[in-house]
VMD Tcl script that draws the C-alpha trace (Angstrom):
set ca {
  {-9.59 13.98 -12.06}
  {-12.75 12.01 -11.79}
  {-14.10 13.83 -8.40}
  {-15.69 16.68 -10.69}
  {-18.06 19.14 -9.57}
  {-20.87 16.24 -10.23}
  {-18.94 13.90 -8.07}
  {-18.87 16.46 -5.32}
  {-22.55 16.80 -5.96}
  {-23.70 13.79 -5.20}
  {-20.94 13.04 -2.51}
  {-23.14 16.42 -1.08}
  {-26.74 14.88 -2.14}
  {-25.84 11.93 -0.40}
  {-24.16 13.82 2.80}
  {-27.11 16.57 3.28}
  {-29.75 13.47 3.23}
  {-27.66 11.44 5.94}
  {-26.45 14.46 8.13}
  {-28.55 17.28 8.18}
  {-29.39 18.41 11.98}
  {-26.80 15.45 12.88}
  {-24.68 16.15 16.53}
  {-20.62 16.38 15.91}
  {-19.37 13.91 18.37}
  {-16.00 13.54 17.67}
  {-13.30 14.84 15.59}
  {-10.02 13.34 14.66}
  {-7.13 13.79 12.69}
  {-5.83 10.22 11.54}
  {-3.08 12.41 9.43}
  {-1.45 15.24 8.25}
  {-4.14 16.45 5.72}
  {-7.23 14.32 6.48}
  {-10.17 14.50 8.91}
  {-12.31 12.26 10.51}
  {-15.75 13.43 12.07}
  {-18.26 11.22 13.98}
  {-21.65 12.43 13.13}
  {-24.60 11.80 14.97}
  {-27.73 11.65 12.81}
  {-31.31 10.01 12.45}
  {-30.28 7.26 15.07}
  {-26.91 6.78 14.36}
  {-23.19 7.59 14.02}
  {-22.18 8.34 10.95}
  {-18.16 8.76 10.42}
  {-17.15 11.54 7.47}
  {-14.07 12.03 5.71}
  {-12.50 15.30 4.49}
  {-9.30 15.02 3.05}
  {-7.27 17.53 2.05}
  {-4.31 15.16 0.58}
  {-2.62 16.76 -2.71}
  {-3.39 13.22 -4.55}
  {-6.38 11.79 -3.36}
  {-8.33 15.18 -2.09}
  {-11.85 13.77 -1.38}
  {-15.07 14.32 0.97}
  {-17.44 11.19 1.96}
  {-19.05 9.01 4.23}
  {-16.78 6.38 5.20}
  {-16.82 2.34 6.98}
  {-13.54 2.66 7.11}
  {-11.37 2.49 10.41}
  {-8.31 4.70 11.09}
  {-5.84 5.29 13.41}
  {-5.95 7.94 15.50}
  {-2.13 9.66 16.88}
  {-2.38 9.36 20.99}
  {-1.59 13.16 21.01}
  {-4.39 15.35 18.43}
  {-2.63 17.67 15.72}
  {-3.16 21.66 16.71}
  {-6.29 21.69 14.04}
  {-7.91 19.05 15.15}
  {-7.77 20.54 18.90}
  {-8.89 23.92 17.59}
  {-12.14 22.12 15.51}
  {-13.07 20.35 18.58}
  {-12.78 23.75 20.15}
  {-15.16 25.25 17.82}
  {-17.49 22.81 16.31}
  {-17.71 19.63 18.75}
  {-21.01 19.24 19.85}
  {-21.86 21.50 17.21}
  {-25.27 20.58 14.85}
  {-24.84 20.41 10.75}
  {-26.99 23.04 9.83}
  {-26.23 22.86 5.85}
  {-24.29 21.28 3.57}
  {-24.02 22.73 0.19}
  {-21.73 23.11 -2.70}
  {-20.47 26.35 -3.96}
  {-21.30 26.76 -7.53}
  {-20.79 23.33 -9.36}
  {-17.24 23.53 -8.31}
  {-15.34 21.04 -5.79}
  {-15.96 23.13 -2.93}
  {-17.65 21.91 -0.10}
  {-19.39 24.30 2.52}
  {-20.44 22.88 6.12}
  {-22.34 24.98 7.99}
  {-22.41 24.39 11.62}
  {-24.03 26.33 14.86}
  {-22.22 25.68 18.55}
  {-22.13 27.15 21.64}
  {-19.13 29.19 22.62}
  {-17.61 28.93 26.25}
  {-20.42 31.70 27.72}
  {-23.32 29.77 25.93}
  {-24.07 31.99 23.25}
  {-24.51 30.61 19.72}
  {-21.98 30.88 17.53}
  {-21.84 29.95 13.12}
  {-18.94 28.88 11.92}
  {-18.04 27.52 8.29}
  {-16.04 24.64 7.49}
  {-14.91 24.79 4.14}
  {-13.36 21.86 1.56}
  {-11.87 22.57 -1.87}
  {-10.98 19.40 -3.42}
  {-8.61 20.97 -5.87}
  {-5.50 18.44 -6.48}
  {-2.39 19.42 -4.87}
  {-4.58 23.01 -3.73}
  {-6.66 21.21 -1.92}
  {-7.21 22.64 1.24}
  {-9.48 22.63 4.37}
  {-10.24 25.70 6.01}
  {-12.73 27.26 9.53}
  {-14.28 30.53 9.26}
  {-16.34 32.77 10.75}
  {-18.93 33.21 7.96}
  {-20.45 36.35 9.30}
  {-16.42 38.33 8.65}
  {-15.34 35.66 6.31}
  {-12.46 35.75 8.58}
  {-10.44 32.19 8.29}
  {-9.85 31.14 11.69}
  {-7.71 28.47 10.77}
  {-6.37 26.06 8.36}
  {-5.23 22.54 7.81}
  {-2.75 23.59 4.90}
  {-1.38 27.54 5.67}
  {-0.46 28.97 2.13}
  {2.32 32.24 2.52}
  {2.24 35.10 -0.26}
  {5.59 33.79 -1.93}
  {3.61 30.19 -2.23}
  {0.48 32.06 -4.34}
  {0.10 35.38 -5.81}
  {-3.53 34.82 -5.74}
  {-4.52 34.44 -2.28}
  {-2.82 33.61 1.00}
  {-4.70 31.10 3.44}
  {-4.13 31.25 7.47}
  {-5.84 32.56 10.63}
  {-7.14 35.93 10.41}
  {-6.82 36.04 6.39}
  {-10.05 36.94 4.81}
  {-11.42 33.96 3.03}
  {-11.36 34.51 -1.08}
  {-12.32 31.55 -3.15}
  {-10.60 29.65 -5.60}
  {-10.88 32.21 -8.89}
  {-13.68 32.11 -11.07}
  {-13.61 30.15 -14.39}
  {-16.11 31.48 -16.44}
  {-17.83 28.28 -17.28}
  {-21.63 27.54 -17.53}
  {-23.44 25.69 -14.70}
  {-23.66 22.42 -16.13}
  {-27.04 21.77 -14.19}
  {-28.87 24.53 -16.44}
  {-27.32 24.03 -19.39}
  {-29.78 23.34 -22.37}
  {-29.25 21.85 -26.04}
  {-29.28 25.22 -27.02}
  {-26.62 26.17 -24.84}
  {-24.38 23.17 -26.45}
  {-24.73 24.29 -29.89}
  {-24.18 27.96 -28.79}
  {-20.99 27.20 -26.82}
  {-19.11 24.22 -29.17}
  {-17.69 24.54 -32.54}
  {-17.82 21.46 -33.95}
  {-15.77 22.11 -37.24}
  {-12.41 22.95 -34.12}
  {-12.97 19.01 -33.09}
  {-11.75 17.75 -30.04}
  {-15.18 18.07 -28.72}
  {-14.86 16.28 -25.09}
  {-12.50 18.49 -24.04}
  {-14.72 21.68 -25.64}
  {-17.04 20.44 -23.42}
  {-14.93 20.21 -20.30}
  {-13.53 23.67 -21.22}
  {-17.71 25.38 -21.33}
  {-19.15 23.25 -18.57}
  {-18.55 23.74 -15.09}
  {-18.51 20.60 -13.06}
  {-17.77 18.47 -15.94}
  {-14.33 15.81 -15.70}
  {-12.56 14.50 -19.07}
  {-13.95 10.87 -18.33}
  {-17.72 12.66 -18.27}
  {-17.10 14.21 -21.44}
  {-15.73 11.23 -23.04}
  {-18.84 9.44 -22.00}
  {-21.33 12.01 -23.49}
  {-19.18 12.19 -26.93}
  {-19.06 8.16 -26.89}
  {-22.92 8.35 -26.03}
  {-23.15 10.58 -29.47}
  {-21.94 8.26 -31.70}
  {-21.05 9.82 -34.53}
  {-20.89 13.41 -32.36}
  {-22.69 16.12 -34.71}
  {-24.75 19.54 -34.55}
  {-27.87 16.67 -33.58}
  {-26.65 13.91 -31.69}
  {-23.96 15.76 -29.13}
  {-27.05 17.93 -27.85}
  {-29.50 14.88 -27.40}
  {-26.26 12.79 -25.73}
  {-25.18 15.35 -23.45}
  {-28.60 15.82 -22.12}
  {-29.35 12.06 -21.31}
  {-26.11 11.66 -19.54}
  {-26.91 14.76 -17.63}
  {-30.91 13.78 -17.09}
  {-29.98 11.05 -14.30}
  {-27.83 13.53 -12.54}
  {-30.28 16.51 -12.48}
  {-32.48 14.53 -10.37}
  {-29.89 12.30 -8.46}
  {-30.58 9.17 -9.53}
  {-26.79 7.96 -9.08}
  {-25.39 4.63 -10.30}
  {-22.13 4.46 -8.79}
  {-19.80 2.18 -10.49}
  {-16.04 1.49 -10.96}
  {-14.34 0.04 -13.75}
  {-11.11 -1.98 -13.59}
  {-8.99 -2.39 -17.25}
  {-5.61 -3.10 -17.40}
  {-3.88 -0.19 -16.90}
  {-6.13 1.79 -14.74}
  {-9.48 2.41 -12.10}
  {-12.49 4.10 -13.01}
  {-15.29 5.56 -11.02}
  {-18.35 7.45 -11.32}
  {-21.51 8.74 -10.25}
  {-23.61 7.24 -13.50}
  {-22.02 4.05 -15.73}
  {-19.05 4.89 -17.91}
  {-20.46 2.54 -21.21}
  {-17.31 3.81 -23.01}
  {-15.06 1.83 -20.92}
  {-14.08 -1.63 -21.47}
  {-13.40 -3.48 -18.15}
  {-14.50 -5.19 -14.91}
  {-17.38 -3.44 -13.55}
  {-18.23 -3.06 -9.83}
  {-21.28 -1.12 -8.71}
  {-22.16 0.08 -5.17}
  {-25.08 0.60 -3.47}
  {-23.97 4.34 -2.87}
  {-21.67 7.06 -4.00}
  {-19.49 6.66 -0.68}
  {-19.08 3.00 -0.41}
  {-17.70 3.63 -4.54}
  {-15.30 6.06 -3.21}
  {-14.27 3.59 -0.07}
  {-13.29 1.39 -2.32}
  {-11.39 3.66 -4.94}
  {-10.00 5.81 -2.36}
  {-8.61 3.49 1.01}
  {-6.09 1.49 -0.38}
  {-4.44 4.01 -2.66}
  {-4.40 6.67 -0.18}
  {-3.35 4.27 2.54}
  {0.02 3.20 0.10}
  {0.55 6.76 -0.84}
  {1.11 7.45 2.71}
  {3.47 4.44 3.24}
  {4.87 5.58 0.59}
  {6.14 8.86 1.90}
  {6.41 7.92 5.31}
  {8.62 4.50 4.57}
  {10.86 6.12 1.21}
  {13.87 5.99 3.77}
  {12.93 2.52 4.74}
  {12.29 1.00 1.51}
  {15.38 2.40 0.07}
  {17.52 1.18 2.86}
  {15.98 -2.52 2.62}
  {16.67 -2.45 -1.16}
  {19.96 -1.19 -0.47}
  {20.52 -4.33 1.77}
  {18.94 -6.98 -0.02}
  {21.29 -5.78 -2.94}
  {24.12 -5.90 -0.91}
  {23.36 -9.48 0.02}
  {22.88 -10.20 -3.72}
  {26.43 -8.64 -4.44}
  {28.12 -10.75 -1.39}
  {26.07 -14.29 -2.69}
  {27.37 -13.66 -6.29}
  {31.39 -13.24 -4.68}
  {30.36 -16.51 -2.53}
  {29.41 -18.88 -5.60}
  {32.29 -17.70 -7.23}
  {34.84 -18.71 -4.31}
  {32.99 -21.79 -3.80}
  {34.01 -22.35 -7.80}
  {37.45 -21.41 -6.86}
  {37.54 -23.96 -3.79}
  {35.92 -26.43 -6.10}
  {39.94 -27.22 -7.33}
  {40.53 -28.39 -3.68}
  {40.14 -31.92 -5.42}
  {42.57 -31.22 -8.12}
  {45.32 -30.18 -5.35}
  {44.66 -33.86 -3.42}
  {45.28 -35.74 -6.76}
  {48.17 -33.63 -7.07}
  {49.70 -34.01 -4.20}
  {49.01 -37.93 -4.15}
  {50.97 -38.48 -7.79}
  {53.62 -36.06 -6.70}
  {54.18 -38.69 -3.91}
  {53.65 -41.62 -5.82}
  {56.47 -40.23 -8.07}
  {58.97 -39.09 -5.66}
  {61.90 -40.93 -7.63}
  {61.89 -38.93 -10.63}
  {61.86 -35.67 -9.16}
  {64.46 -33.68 -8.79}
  {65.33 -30.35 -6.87}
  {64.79 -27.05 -9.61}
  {62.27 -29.14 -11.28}
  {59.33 -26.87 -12.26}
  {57.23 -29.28 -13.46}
  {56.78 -33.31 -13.92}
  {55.06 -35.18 -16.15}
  {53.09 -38.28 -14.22}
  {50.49 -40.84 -15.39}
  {47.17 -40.05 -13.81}
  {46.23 -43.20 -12.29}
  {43.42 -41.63 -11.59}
  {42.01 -41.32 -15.54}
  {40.52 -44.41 -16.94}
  {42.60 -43.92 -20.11}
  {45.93 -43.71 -17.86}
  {46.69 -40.01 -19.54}
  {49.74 -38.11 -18.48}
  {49.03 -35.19 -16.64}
  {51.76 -32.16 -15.92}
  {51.88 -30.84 -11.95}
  {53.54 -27.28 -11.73}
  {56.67 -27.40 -9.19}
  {58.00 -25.01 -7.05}
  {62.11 -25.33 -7.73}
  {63.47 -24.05 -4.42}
  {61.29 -26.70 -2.76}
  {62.38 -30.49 -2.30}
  {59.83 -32.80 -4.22}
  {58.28 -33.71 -1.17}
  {58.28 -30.42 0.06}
  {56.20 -29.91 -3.32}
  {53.74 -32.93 -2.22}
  {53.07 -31.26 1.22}
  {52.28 -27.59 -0.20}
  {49.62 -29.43 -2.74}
  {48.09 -31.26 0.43}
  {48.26 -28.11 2.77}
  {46.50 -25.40 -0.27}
  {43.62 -28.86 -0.56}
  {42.92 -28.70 3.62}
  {42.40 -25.12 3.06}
  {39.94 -25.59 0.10}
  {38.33 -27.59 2.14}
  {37.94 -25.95 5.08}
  {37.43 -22.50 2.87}
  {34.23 -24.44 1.27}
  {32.72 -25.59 4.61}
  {32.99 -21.60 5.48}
  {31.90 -20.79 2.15}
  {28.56 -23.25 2.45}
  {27.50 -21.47 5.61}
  {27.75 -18.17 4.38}
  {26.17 -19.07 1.70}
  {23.11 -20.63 3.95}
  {23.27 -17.40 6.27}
  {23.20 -14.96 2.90}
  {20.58 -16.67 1.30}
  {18.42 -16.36 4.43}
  {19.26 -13.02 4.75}
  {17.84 -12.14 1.71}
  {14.49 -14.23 1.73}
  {13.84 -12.17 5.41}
  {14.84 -9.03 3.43}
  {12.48 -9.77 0.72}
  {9.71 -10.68 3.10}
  {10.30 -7.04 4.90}
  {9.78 -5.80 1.08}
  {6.46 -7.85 0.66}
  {5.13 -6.93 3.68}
  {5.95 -2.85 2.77}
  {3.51 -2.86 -0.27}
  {0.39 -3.87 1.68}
  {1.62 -1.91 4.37}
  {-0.44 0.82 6.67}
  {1.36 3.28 8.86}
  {0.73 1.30 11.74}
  {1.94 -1.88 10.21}
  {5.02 0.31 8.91}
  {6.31 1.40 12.33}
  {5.87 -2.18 13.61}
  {8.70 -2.89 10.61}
  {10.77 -0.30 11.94}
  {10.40 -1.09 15.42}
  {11.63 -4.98 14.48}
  {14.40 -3.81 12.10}
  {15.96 -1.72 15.64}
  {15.29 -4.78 17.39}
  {16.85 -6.64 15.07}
  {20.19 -4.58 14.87}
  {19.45 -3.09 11.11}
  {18.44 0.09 12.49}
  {19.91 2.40 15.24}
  {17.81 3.67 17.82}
  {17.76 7.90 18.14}
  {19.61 8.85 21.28}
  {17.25 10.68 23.70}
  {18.69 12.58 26.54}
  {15.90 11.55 28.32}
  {16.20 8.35 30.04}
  {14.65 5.25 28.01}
  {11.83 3.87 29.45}
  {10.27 0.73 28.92}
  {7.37 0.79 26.62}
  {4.63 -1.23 27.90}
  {4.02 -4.19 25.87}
  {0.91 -3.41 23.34}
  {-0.83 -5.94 21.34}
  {-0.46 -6.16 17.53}
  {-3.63 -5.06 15.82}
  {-4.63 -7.98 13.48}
  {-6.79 -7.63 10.45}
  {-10.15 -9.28 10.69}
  {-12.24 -11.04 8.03}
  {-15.28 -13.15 7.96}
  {-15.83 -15.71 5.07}
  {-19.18 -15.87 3.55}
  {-20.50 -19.06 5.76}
  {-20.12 -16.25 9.00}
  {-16.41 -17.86 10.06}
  {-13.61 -15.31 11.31}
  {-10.02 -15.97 9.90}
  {-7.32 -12.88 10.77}
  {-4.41 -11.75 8.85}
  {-0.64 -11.45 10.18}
  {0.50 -8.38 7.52}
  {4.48 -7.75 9.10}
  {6.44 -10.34 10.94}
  {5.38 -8.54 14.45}
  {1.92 -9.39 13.68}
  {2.53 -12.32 12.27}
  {4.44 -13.90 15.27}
  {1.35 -12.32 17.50}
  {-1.25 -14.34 15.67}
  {0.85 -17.74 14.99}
  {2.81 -18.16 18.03}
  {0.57 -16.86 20.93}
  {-2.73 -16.08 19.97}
  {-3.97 -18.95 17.63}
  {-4.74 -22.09 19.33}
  {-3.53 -25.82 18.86}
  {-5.97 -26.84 15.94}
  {-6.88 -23.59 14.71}
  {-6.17 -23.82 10.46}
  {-2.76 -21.60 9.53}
  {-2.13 -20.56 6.38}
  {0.49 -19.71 3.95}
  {1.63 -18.89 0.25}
  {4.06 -22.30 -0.42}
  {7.87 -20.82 -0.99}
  {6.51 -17.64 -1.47}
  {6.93 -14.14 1.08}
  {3.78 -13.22 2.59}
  {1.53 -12.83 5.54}
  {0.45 -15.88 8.19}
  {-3.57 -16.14 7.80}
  {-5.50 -18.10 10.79}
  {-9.15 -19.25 10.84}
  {-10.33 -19.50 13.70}
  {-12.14 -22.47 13.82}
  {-10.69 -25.69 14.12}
  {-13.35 -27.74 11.30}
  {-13.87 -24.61 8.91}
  {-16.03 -25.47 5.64}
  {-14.45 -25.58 2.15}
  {-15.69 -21.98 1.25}
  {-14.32 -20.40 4.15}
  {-10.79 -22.64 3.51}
  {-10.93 -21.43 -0.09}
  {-11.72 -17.69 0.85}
  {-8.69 -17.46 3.79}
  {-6.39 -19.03 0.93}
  {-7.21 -16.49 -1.10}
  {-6.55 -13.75 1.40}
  {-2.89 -15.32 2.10}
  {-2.00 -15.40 -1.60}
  {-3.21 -11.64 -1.52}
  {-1.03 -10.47 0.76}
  {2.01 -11.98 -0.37}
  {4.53 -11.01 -3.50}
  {2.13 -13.32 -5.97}
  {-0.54 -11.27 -5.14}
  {-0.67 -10.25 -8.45}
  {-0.18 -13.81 -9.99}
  {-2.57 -16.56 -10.91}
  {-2.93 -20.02 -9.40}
  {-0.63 -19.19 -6.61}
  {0.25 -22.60 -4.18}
  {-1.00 -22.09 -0.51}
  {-0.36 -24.48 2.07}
  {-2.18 -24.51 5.21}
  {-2.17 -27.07 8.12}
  {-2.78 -27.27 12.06}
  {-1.28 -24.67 14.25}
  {0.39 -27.96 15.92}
  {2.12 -28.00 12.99}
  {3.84 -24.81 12.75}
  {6.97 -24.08 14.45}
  {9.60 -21.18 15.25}
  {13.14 -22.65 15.22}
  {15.61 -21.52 17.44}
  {17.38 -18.34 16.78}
  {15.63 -17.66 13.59}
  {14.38 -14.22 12.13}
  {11.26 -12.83 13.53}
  {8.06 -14.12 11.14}
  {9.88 -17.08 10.36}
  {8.77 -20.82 10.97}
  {8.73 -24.40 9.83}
  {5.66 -26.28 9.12}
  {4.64 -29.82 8.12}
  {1.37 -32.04 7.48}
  {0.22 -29.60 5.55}
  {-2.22 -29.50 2.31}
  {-1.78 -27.32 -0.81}
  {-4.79 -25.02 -2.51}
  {-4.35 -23.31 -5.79}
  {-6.00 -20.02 -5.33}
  {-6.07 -16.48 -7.67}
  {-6.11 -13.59 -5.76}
  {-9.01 -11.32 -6.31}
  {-8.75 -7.62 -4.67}
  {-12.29 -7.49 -4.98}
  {-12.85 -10.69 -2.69}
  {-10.68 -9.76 -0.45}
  {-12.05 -6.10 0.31}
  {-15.74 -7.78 0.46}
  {-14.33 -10.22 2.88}
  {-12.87 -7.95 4.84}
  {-14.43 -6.96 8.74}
  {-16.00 -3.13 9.05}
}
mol new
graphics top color blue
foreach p $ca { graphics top sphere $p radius 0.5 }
foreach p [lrange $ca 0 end-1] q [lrange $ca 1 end] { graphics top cylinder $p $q radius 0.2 }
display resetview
């Protein structure tokens, strides 16, 4: 994991310099395992993140804005309880592991002064986030509660005693020496990075991988000197925090990672780098969870859709002979005379062929041959009228499934919020049923969609639609007459509006961009975008939520860029 014990190091550098003394003003709890406190400090509110989530466990300031439930979690009550209004006395790191102590003096109900510890170990799927009482080391609570049968180790809840994480025998990486690098690695055992990460406490695979690449050829002399100079800038926290974007796979880091190949993005500090790394990812491996029911159940759909188009074109192939019954029936009359009852078949010319070729008509013997003439014209009226059907089935399937795959688009760049907005339209829409409540349903009063908000780089606001809730909100109410509206051409995706009604190239360019980002080419290159008046777009009758028609328009060829888009978007 690349939030080592020197990630958490700076994350604390950078913490301790912006907090220290601050006032705790508020404290949320946006989800199950993360935290959101509202600092006050040196003139200004600060928001910090603690997160105790088994995949992306993490501690730092953050720009970012959440969502808070209307009701608190039992945690959260109990920190506000304890720490709100409460001054950051210290922030310091245990050791050089990920473990994260806050220490913070309140006032209890009589006005007497009471310490109490918050405590973060960023430890994977242990990660955990715990209040004590540091005087009895007695935890008062916990945002994760771990029972005896869960860990033989230690178990975590109120009124446990505290016991950290055990000990791993490593050195402190901070005052390590060359000495201690020759003393500690055998270099004839190879596999010297992860020696390293095995001796050094603090130090991630993708740091040791660094310092060996920084050794060159890694020997007795140059893995010393290398280890060293990567660890120089960090002893006195001169931090360069960049991420690194290949193929496959993000980077980041506290110092530059010269032994990976890839885009390179640098920050101008360690929590801005783990913004960016951290709030989308997080934000989709929530959906994730909370929408595995839903996403399964609209890929169940769309392939049942796919399954009923495929048995359409196939009768519509069958009906196809309805013109091959007419001709039939019209010889069979034409030819009356030779026919006789018990026939089972005749052979007529086809006056229909340009050669004049005879063709053979299967006859039914009990019938008369013009009873034979009528039951060829009666099975071509119903081929007929089975096509018509057929077509508008078809039409209706077809539709089905482009709303179906829009539902899908709009899942990936999904956030809870914008997930139970999906929901919400799917029981609206019939797809889903409503739970019974024995209480009786009340009205819920109408609440706005929240749109996303960006500003282009010549200062002009465009916002983004990101489920067909939203997007209805922003095309069909909110955005005025000659507003510009947005679109990926043919392709699922979200409705983008600028609003402005003579925006400049740059800012047209930049909202195009957005559009094709949230859409499913967000991943392709020189994806068409259309984008006209909002005169221009319109909501036919009886058609699926998020869907409308749209003319006069002009067509940009724009590449996504993730990048862009998060720089673009509003704090």
């Amino acid at each position: 994991m690349s939030f080592d014990g020197v990630m958490t190091r700076a994350v604390i550098h950078e913490c301790a310099e912006q907090l220290a003394n601050g006032r705790i003003s508020k404290i949320y709890q946006p989800y199950k395992t993360e935290l959101i406190f509202t600092i006050r400090a040196n003139g200004q509110n600060h928001s910090l993140l603690l997160s105790a989530n088994a995949n992306f466990a993490r501690a730092h300031l953050t720009a970012e804005k959440y969502d808070n439930p209307s009701v608190p979690p039992m945690f959260c009550m109990l920190l506000r309880k304890h720490l709100e209004g409460g001054i950051i006395r210290s922030i310091k790191q245990d050791q050089l592991d990920r473990i994260i102590h806050l220490d913070i003096t309140n006032k209890d109900e009589l006005g007497d002064e009471k310490e109490r510890r918050l405590i973060i170990e960023i430890m994977g799927r242990h990660s955990n986030i715990m209040l004590i009482d540091p005087e009895t080391q007695v935890i008062i609570d916990s945002i994760k509660h771990v029972r005896l049968d869960q860990s033989s180790y230690r178990t975590v809840g109120p009124g446990q005693v505290y016991k950290r994480p055990p000990e791993q025998l490593k050195m402190d990486l901070t005052a390590a020496t060359e000495d201690d690098v020759l003393k500690r690695i055998d270099f004839n055992a190879g596999k010297l990075a992860g020696q390293l990460v095995d001796q050094f406490a603090g130090l991630s695979p993708l740091l040791s991988n660094e310092i060996v690449f920084q050794a060159g050829m890694a020997n007795r002399e140059t893995l010393p000197k290398a280890f060293m100079s990567v660890l120089a800038p960090i002893l006195r926290h001169d931090y360069q925090p960049e991420m690194v974007i290949t193929d496959k796979k993000e980077y980041f880091s506290s110092i530059p990672l010269t032994h990976v190949e890839g885009k390179r993005l640098s920050f101008p500090s360690i929590s801005a780098l783990l913004d960016r790394y951290f709030y989308g990812k997080a934000e989709r491996d929530r959906v994730r969870q909370q929408a595995f029911d839903l996403e399964r159940f609209l890929r169940n759909e769309w392939q049942k859709n796919k399954r009923k188009l495929k048995k359409l074109r196939k009768t519509l192939t069958d009906a196809d002979q309805a013109a091959v019954y007419q001709k039939s029936g019209e010889l069979l009359t034409a030819n009356l005379y030779q026919i006789k009852k018990g026939d089972s078949s005749v052979d007529v010319i086809d006056y229909y062929a340009e050669d004049g070729q005879t063709m053979t008509i299967e006859l039914d013997p009990r019938k008369s041959p013009s009873d034979n003439a009528q039951a060829y014209f009666k099975r071509y009226n119903k081929a007929k009228k089975s096509i018509l059907a057929v077509q508008q089935q078809l039409t209706l399937t077809e539709k089905e499934m482009d709303y179906l795959d829009g539902l899908l688009q709009q899942m990936d760049s999904a956030s809870p919020r914008d997930l139970q907005e999906i929901r919400e339209e799917l029981m609206e829409e019939g797809y889903i049923k409503r739970k019974q409540s024995k209480k009786p349903h009340k009205k819920k009063k109408e609440v706005k969609p929240q749109l996303e908000r960006y500003v282009s780089t010549t200062g002009l606001e465009f916002l983004v639609g990101k489920n067909n809730t939203q997007n209805e909100y922003l095309t069909n109410r909110m955005a005025r007459q000659d507003e510009i509206w947005f679109h990926t051409k043919d392709i699922p995706g979200s409705h983008v509006v600028i609003r402005s009604t003579e925006p400049d190239e740059q800012t047209i360019k930049e909202a195009a961009t957005v559009a094709a980002f949230f859409s499913k080419a967000r991943l392709s290159s020189s994806v068409p975008v259309d984008y006209t008046r909002i005169r221009h777009v319109k909501k036919p009758n009886g058609a699926k939520p998020g869907y409308v028609t749209y003319d006069s328009q002009t067509t940009v060829f724009v590449t996504p860029d993730e990048d862009q888009v998060m720089s673009l978007r509003a704090k």
